[in-house]
Wavefront OBJ file of the C-alpha trace (Angstrom):
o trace
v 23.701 -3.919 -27.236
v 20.782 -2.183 -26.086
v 17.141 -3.670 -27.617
v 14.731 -1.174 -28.730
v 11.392 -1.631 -29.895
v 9.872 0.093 -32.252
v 5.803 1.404 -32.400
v 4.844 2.294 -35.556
v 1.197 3.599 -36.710
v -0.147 3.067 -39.930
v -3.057 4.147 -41.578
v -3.149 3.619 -45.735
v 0.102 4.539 -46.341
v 1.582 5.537 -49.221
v 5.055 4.527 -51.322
v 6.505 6.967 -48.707
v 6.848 3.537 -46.197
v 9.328 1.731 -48.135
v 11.321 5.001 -47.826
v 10.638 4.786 -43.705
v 11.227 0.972 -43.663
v 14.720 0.850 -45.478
v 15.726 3.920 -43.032
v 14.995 1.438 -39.985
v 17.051 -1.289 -41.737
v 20.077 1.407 -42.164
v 20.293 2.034 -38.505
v 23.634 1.823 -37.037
v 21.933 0.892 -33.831
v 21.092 -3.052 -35.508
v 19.165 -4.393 -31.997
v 15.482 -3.418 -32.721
v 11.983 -5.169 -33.652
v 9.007 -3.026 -35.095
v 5.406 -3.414 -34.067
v 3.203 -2.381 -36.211
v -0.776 -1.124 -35.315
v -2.456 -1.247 -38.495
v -5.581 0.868 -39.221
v -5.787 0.593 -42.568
v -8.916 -0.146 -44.613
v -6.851 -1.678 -47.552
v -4.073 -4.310 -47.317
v -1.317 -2.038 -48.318
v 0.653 -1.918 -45.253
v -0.040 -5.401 -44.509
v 1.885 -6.654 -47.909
v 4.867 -3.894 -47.456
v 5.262 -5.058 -43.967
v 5.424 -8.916 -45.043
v 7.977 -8.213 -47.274
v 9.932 -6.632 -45.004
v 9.343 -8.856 -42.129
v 11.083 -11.900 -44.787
v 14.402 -10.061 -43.122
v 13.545 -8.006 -40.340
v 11.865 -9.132 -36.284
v 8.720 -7.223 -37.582
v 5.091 -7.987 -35.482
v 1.721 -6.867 -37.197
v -1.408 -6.191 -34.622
v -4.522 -4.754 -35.663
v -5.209 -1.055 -34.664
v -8.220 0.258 -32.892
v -9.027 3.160 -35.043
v -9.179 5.922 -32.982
v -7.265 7.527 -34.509
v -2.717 8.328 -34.671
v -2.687 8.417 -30.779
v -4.815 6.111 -29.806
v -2.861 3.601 -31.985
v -0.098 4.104 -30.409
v -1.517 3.780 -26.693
v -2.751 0.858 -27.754
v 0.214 -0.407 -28.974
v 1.832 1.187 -25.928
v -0.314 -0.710 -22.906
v 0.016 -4.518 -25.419
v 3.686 -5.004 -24.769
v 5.661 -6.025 -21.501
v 7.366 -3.563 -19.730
v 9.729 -6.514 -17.585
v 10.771 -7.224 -21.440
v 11.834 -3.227 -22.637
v 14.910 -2.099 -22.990
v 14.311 1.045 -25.206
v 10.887 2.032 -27.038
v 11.103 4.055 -29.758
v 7.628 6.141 -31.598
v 7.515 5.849 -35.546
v 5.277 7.748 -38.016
v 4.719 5.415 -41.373
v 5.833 8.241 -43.911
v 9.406 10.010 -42.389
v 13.117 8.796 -42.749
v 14.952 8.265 -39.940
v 18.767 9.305 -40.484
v 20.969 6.594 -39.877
v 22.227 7.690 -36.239
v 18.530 8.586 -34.984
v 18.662 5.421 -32.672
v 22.056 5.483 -31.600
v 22.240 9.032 -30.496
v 18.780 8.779 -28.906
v 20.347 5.678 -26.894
v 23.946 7.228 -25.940
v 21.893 10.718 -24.688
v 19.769 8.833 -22.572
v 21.633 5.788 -20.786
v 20.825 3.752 -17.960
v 19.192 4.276 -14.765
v 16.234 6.672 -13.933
v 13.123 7.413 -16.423
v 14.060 9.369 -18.966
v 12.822 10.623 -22.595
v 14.493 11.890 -25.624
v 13.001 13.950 -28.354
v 15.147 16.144 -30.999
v 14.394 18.461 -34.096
v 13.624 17.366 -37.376
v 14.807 18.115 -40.727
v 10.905 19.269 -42.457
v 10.935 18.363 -46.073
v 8.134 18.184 -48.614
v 7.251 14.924 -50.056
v 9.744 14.675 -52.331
v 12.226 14.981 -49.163
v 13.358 18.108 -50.494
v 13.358 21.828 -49.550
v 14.938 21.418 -46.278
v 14.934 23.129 -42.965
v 15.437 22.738 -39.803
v 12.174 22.994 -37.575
v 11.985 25.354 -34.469
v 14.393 25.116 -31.756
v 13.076 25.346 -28.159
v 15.662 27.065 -26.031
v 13.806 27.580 -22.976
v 14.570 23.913 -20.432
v 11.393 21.692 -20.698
v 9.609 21.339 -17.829
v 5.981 20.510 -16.300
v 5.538 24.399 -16.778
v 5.718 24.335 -19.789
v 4.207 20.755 -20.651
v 0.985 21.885 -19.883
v 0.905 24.395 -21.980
v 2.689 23.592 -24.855
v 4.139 20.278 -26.640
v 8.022 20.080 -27.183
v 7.935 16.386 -27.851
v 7.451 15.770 -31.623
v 6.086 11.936 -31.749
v 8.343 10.682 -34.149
v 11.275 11.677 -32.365
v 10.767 10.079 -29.048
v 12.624 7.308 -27.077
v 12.113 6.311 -24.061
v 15.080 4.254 -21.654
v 13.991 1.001 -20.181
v 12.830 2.697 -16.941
v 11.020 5.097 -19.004
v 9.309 2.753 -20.848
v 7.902 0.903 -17.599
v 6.404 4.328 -16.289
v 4.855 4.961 -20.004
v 3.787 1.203 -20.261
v 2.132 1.728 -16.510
v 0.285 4.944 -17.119
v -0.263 4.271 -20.570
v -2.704 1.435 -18.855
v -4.365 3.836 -16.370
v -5.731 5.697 -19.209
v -9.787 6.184 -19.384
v -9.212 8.485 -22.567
v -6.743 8.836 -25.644
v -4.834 12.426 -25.065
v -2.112 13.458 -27.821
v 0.785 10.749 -26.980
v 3.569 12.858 -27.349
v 2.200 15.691 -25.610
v 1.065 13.857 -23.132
v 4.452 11.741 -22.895
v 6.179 15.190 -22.166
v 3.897 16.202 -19.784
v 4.100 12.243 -17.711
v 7.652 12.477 -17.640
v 7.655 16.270 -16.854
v 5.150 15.849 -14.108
v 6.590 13.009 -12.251
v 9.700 14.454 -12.421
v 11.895 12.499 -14.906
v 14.327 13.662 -17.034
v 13.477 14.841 -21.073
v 16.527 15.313 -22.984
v 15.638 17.787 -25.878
v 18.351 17.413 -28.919
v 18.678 20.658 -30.591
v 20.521 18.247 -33.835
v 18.075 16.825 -35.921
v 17.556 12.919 -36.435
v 14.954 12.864 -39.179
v 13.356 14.124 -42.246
v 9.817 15.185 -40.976
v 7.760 15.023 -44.627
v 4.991 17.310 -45.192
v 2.067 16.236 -47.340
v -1.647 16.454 -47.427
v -1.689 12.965 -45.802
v 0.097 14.114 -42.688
v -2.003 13.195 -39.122
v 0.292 16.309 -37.604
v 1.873 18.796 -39.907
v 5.099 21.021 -38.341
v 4.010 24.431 -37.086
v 6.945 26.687 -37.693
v 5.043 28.941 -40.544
v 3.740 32.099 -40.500
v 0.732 30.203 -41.942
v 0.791 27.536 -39.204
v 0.874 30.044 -36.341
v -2.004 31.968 -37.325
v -4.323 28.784 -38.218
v -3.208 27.348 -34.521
v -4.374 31.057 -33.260
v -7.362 30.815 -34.916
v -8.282 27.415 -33.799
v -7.158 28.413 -30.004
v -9.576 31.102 -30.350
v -11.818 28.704 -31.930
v -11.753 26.859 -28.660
v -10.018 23.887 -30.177
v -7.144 24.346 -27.771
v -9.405 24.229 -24.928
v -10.938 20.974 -25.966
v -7.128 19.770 -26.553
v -6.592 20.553 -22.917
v -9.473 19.628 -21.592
v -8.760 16.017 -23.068
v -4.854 16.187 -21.672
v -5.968 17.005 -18.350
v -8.045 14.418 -18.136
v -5.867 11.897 -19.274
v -3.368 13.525 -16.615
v -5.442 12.855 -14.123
v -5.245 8.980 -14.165
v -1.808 8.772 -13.763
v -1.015 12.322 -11.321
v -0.497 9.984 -8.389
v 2.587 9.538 -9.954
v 3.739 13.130 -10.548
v 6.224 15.248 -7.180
v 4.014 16.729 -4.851
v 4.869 20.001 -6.166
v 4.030 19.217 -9.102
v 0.681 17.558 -8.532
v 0.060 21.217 -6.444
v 0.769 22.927 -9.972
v -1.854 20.486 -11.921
v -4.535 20.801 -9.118
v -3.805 24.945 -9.252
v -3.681 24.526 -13.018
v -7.500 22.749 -13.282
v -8.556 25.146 -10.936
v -7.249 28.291 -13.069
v -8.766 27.156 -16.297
v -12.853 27.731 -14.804
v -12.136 30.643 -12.287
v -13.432 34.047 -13.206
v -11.640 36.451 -15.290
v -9.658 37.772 -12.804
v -8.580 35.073 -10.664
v -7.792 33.526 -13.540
v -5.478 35.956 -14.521
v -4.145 36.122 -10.932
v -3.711 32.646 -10.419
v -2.146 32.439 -14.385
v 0.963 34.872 -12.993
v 1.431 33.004 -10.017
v 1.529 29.351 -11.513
v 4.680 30.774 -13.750
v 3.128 28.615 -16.585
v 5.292 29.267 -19.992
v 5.493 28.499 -23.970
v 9.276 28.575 -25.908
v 8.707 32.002 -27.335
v 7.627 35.467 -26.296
v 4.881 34.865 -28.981
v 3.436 32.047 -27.693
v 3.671 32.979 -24.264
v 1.243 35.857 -25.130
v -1.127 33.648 -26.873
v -1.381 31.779 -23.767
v -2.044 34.886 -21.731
v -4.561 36.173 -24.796
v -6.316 32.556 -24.593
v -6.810 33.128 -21.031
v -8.400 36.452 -21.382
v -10.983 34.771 -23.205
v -10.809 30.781 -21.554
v -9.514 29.621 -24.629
v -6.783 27.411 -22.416
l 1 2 3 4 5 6 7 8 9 10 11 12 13 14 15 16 17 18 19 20 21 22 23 24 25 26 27 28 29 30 31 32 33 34 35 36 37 38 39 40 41 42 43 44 45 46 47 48 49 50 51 52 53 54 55 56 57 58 59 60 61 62 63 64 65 66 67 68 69 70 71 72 73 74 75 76 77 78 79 80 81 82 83 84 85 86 87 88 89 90 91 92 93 94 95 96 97 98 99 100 101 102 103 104 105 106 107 108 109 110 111 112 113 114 115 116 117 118 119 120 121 122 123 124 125 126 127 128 129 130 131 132 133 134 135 136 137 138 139 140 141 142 143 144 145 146 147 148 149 150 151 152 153 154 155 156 157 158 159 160 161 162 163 164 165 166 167 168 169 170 171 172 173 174 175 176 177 178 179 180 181 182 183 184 185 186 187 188 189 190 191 192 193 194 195 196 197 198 199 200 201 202 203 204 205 206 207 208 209 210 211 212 213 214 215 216 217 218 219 220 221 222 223 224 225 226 227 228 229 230 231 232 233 234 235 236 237 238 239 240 241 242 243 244 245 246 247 248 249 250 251 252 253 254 255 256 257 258 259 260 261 262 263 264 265 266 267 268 269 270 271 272 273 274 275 276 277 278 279 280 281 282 283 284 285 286 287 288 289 290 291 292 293 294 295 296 297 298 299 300 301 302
């Protein structure tokens, strides 16, 4: 059976990381140990975890405090790649449904890099009023990765050979992108294969606590419009591409081609930009988004 380790961020949790501990011990999938990078300020997590460590392979490191991502690099670049198996991402306040392992380890098998990601089940914090969050339709690719996240964090797993090319890059790093987006755009870029599983494998809680909330209101959309206008979404980029760059030795030639073209675009002038936009073929999972992209180019918002 297949080992998978388990990264886990916390930060103060609440009485919501019982709930995400017990659905860890309910995995059909038994082979796993959790790491833990703590950021708390209290001892909270630190007494929860003990507990559950009396019966569970559980490790405890201090986080860094840079925040959700950051933690996780961290926790990312401390373990041994010649030692992975599987590596699994996990947020301190969801539930994990019982197969969320073992389907993540039977899509992705053996062999070349690969990641997994799936929809969520998005609850309140009660784990109630259910639904399903967005389903992407259109195939991931570096295209799209640079442009848009498909990859929620808590979803992700990573093969054994995909774990030694996130392990590797994740070391390379001068600068702490998003994770997830910029797992999806590593794996995209060089090439890899990301599995996106349109069946859910968790309940994604929303509360005012949440480092990420989902994005699949009416509400959500316009505040991540207004912030792209903002020039948040810039900044986002601008701290992506950077990241990127560390590591695109790794990426196919054509697609190190599209990231150079891709930098480029972003400080042309208006029309070259707009030019060069078309021609790269760049794309987000809706017609929606795609013209946000377009309308944040207009005004080099992207």
């Amino acid at each position: 059976m297949a080992r998978v380790t388990i990264l886990m961020a916390t930060r103060d949790p609440g009485p919501e990381l019982r709930d995400q501990l017990e659905s860890l011990a309910a995995q059909t999938h038994r082979d796993w140990r959790l790491i833990v990078g703590d950021d708390s300020r209290s001892d909270v997590a630190q007494d929860v975890l003990a507990e559950f460590a009396r019966s569970h392979d559980v490790k405890v490191v201090a986080g860094p405090r840079t925040g959700a991502g950051g933690n996780f690099l961290s926790l990312l670049r401390g373990i041994d790649s010649a030692q992975q198996d599987y590596i699994a991402f996990c947020d301190q306040d969801d539930v994990w449904l019982p197969e969320r392992l073992a389907r993540g380890i039977s899509s992705l098998g053996e062999g070349e890099a690969a990641l997994y990601c799936s929809r969520t089940w998005v609850c309140n914090a009660d784990l109630e009023d259910q639904h399903l969050s967005v389903r992407h339709t259109r195939p991931p690719s570096f295209r799209n990765a640079l442009v848009q996240n498909i990859a929620a964090g808590n979803t992700i797993l990573l093969n054994a050979a995909g774990a030694e090319l996130a392990i590797s890059a994740a070391r390379e790093l001068q600068v702490a992108p998003r994770h997830d987006w910029w797992l999806y755009q590593l794996f995209t870029g060089c090439g890899a294969r990301v599995i996106y599983d349109a069946k859910p494998t968790l309940l994604y809680r929303q509360h005012g606590g949440n480092a990420e909330g989902a994005n699949n209101t009416l509400r959500a959309k316009l505040s991540r419009l207004g912030r792209m206008l903002s020039g948040d979404w810039r900044c986002w980029i601008d701290d992506q591409c950077a990241a990127l760059t560390a590591s695109a030795h790794r990426f196919t030639p054509g697609n190190r081609a599209v990231f150079d073209r891709f930098k480029r675009m972003r400080d042309a002038g208006f029309p070259a930009r707009l030019k060069e936009l078309a021609r790269l073929r760049l794309y987000r999972q809706s017609r929606a988004a795609t013209l946000a992209l377009w309308i944040g180019a207009v005004f080099r918002r992207i």
